[in-house]
N, C-alpha and C positions, 0 to 999 in steps of 0.2 A: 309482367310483374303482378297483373292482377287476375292473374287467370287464378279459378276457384280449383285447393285443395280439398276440399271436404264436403261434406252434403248441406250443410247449413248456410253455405257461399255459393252454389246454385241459386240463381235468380230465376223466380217466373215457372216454376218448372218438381212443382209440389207432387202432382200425380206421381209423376217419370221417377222418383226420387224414393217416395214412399214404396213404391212395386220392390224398385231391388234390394233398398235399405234392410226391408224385411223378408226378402231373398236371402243375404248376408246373415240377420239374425235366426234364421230358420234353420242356416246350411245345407237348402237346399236352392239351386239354382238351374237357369238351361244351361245349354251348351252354345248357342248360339243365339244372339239380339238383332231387329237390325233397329237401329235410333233415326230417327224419321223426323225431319223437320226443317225450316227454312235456314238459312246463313245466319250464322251470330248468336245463336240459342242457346248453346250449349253441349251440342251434343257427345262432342271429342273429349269435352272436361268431364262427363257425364261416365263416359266408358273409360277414363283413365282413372276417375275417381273410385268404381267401381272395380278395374282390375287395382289397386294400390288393397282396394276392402277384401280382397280374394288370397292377397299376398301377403298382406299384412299378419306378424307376428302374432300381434295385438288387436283386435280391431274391437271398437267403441260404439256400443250405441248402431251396431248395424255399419260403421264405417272406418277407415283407416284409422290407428292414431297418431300417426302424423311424424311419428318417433323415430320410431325401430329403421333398421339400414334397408329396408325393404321399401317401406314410402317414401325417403330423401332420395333412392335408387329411382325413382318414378318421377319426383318432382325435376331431377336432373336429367330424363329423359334417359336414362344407363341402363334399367332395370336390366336383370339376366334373362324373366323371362314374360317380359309384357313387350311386343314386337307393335311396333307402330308401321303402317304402311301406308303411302299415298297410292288412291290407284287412280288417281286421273293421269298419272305421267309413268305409273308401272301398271300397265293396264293387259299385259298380253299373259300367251299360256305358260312361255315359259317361267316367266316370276312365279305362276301362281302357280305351277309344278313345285317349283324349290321352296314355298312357303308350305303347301302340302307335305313334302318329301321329311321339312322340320318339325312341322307339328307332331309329326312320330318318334321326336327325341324329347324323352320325359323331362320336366323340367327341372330344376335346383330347388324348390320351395312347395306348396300346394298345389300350383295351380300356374298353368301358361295361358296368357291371356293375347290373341291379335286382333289391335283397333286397325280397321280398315277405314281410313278415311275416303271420301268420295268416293262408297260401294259402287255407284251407279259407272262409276268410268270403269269397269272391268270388261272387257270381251264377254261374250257368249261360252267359246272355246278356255276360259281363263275361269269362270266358274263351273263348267266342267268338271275342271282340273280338281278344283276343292268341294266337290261334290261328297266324293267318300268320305271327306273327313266331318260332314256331317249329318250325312247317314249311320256313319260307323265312327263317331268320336272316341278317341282314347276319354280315359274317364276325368283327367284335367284340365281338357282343352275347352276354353269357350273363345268364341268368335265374338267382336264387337260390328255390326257394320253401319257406317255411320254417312247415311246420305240426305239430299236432298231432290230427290228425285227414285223416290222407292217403286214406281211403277217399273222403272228401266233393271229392277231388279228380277229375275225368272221365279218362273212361280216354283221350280222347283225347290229353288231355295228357299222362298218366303215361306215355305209349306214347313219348313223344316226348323225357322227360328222364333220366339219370343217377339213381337214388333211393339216396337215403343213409338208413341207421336209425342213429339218436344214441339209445344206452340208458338208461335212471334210472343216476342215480352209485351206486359201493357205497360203504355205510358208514364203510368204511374210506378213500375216498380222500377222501369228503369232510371226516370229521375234520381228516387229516392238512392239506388245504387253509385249514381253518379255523384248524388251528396258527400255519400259517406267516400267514397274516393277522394274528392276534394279535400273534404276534411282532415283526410290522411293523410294528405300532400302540404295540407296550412297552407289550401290557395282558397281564400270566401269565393263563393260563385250566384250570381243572382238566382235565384230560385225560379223566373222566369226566364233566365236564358236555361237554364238546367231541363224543364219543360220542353220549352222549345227546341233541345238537344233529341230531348225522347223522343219526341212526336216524329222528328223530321227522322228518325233514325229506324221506322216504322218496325217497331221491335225488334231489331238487330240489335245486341248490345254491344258484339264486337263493336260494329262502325259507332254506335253513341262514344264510346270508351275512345275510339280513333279520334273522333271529334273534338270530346273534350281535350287529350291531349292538347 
């Protein structure tokens, strides 16, 4: 429910934010990212938020607006051509064959966007496979890849994408984030358990968020 739609709801995570905002405002961008950082940061919201600003009809200020049948297509998880993929459980060549094989059908709107969730669980033989497609990208395709564990990534590829590092949250913002959650929900929360949430959640904000629940 509170996963962030827009750039402004990104916590902790100004640099990473700023690079593609004005990526977006530029119209000019890579073709391929990989998003680098610990559990809970942001990074999925980061590259969704990102492909909604590529797809979007409209887009504001460098980011989606929030409106058009293109971002509620994203916030629903539908879109026609923002492909979301886990690869810690699709991890072999043949998936990454048939994601390869797709990326060569143009998409419905500007731009076909695939967030690869946990890059790092792909085979060896399984980034192979989507090699060419970013040596030789059609001219809409961008790649999101989104791990925590970027070493486990080959260098051929790293040579080939944009890398972003998304940091642990501090303390401090994730409280304050936790406030404003609260507040939305009209539950008061001690300001020092709110603390005590952040700190223990050593800048995860998923798990803070799981907590407070």
């Amino acid at each position: 429910e509170y996963r962030p739609h827009n750039w402004p709801e990104i916590v902790g995570q100004d640099a990473v934010v700023n690079i593609l905002k004005a990526q977006v405002q530029r119209k000019s961008w890579g073709h391929a990212y990989i998003l680098a950082g610990p559990s809970g940061v942001g990074k999925t919201s980061v590259a969704r938020i990102f492909a909604a600003a590529l797809t979007c009809a409209k887009t504001r200020a460098g980011g989606p607006c929030g409106k058009c049948g293109s971002c509620k297509a994203i916030v629903a998880g539908s879109h026609w051509d923002v492909i979301e993929y886990d690869a810690a459980s699709n991890r072999g060549i043949e998936e990454a064959r048939e994601l390869a094989r797709r990326a060569f059908l143009g998409p419905m709107g500007p731009a076909k966007v695939y967030i690869i969730d946990e890059a790092h669980g792909l085979t060896v033989p399984a980034w192979d496979a989507l090699l060419k497609t970013l040596e030789e990208p059609p001219p809409y395709l961008v790649w999101m890849f989104c791990t925590t564990n970027p070493a486990s990534i080959p260098q051929t590829v790293i040579s080939r994408c944009q890398a972003l590092r998304l940091s642990a949250i501090e303390p401090a913002a994730v409280a304050k984030h936790l406030a404003e959650v609260a507040q939305r929900e009209k539950k008061p929360m001690d300001v020092g358990g709110l603390r005590f949430i952040a700190e223990q959640a050593s800048g995860n904000l998923r798990a803070a968020l799981s907590t407070l629940e």
